[in-house]
C-alpha positions in Angstrom: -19.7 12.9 35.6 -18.1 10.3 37.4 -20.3 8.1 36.2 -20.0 8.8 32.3 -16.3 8.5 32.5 -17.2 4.4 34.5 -19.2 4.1 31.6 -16.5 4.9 28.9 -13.9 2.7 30.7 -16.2 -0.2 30.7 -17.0 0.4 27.2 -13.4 0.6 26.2 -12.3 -2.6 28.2 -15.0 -4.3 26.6 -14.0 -3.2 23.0 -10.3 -4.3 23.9 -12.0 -7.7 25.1 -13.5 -8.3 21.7 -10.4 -6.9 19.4 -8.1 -9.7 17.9 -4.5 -9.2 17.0 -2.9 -11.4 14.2 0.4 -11.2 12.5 1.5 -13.0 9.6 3.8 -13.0 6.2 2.6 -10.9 2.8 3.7 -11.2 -0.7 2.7 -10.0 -3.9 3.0 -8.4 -7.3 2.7 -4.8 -8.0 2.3 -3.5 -11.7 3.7 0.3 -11.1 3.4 3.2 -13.7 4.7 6.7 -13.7 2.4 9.5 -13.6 3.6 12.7 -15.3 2.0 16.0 -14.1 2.7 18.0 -17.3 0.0 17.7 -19.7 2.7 18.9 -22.6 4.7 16.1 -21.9 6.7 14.5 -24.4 7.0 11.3 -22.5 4.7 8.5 -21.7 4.9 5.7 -19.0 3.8 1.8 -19.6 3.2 -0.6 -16.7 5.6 -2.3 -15.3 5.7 -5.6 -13.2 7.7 -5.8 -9.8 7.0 -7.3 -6.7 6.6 -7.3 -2.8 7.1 -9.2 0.5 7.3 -9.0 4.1 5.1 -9.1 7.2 1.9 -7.6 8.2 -0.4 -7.3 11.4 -4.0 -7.1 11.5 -6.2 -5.7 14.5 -10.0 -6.5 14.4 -12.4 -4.7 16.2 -15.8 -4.9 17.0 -18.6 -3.6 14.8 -16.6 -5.0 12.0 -13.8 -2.7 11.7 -10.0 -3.1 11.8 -6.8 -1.7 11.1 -3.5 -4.1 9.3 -0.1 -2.2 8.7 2.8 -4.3 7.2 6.4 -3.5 6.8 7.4 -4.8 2.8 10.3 -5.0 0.8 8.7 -3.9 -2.4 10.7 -3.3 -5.9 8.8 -1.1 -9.0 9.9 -0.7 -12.4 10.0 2.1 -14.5 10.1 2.6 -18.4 9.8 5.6 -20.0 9.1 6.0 -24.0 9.0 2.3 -23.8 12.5 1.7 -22.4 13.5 0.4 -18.8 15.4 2.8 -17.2 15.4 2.0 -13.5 14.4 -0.5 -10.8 13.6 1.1 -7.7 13.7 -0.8 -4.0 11.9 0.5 -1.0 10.9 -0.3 2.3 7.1 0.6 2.9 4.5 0.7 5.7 1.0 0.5 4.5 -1.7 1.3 7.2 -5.2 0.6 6.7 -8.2 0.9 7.9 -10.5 -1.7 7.3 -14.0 -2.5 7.5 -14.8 -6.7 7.3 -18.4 -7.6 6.0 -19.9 -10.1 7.8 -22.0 -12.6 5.5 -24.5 -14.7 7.4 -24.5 -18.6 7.2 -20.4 -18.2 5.2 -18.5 -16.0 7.5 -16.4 -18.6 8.8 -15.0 -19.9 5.0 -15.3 -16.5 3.4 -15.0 -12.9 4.4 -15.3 -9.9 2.4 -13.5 -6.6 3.4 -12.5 -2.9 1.7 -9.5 -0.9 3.2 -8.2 2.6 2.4 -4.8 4.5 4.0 -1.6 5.8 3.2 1.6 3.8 2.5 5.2 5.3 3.3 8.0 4.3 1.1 11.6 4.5 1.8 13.8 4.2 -1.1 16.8 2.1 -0.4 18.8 2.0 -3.2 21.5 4.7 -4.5 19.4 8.2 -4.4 21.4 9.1 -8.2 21.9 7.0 -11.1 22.6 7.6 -14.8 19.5 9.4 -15.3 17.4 10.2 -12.4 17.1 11.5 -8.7 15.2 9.7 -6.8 13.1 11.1 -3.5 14.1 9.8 -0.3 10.4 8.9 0.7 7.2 8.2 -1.4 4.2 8.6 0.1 0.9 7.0 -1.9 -2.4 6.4 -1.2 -4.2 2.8 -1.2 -7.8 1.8 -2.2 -8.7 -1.6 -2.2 -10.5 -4.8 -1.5 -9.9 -8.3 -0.7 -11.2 -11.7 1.0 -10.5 -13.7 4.0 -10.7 -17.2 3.6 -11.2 -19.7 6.5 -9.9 -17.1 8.8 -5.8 -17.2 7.9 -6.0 -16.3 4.4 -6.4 -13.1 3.0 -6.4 -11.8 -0.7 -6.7 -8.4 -1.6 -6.0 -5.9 -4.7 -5.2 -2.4 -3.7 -5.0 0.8 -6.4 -2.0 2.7 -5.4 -2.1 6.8 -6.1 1.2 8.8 -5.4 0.7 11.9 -3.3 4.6 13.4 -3.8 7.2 12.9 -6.0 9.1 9.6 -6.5 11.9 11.1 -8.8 13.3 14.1 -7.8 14.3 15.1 -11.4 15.2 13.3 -14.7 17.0 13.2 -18.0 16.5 11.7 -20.8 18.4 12.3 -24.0 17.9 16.0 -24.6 14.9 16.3 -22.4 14.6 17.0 -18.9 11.7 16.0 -17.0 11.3 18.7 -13.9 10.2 17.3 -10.4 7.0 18.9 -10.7 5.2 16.0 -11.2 6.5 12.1 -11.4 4.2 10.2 -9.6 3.6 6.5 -9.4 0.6 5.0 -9.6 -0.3 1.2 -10.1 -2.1 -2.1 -9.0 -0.6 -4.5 -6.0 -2.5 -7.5 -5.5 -1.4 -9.5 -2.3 -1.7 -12.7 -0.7 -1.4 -13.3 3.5 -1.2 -16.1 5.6 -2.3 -14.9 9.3 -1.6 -16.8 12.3 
């Protein structure tokens, strides 16, 4: 028993030996759409362009895995019917977990990797306005894939699905959308600069 529990110790020192911590800064454009639940809905939602920045930190371990989380300033758009109604700001933590590829002969210029994990969004901005109610927290769920180039830069797209509600509840005109279902979904592709 004894020693099994040597032999983990070792094993986890020598993991920690071979992990690598890097921060860095992150910025981006996100192209953000709302996703209404109700099949009978009378409204329809078209992409819309906003953007994101802030600061990120990536952990590589061994065996080619890793994990990044970042702290972003991100703002989406909404339209509705083909109207703008609303920006929304937020503060989100993606967390991901990673797995590099490691390509004989071109590892050290270029770098492959896929990441999946959920991203907490805090909405910042007035929780009420003209027409909507907006959820305190948005919770959504990346899937993506990028590159590392030269071993500091890293590109990546990520597909974003909502898991809860971003708008509480809505009203349009004479119609009221119910919080059963506004969702957003949409693209973010990101640039990194690690140090």
């Amino acid at each position: 028993m004894k020693k099994a529990v040597l032999l983990l110790v070792f094993a986890a020192l020598a993991m920690g030996a071979q992990a690598q911590l890097r921060f860095g800064v992150k910025a981006g454009v996100g192209i953000n759409s709302l996703h209404f639940d109700e099949v009978a809905s009378n409204f329809d939602s078209n992409n819309r362009t906003g953007f994101t920045g802030g600061l990120m930190l990536d952990l590589n371990l061994p065996l080619g895995f890793g994990v990044d989380g970042s702290v972003m300033y991100t703002r989406r758009s909404g339209e509705i019917n083909n109207e703008e109604v609303f920006s929304r700001d937020y503060v989100s933590i993606p967390v991901n977990v990673k797995y590099n590829f490691s390509l004989p002969v071109v590892s050290q210029v270029l770098k492959p990797f896929l990441f999946t994990g959920p991203e907490f969004s805090f909405y910042v901005g007035d929780k009420k306005s003209s027409v909507c109610e907006y959820s305190s927290c948005s919770v959504n769920w990346n899937v993506g894939a990028g590159l590392e180039l030269f071993n500091h830069l890293q590109v990546a797209a990520a597909y974003n699905i909502g898991m809860n509600n971003s708008i509480k509840e809505a009203i349009f005109g004479d119609h009221e959308i119910s919080s059963s279902g506004i969702k957003d979904r949409g693209w973010t592709v990101t640039a990194a600069y690690l140090f």
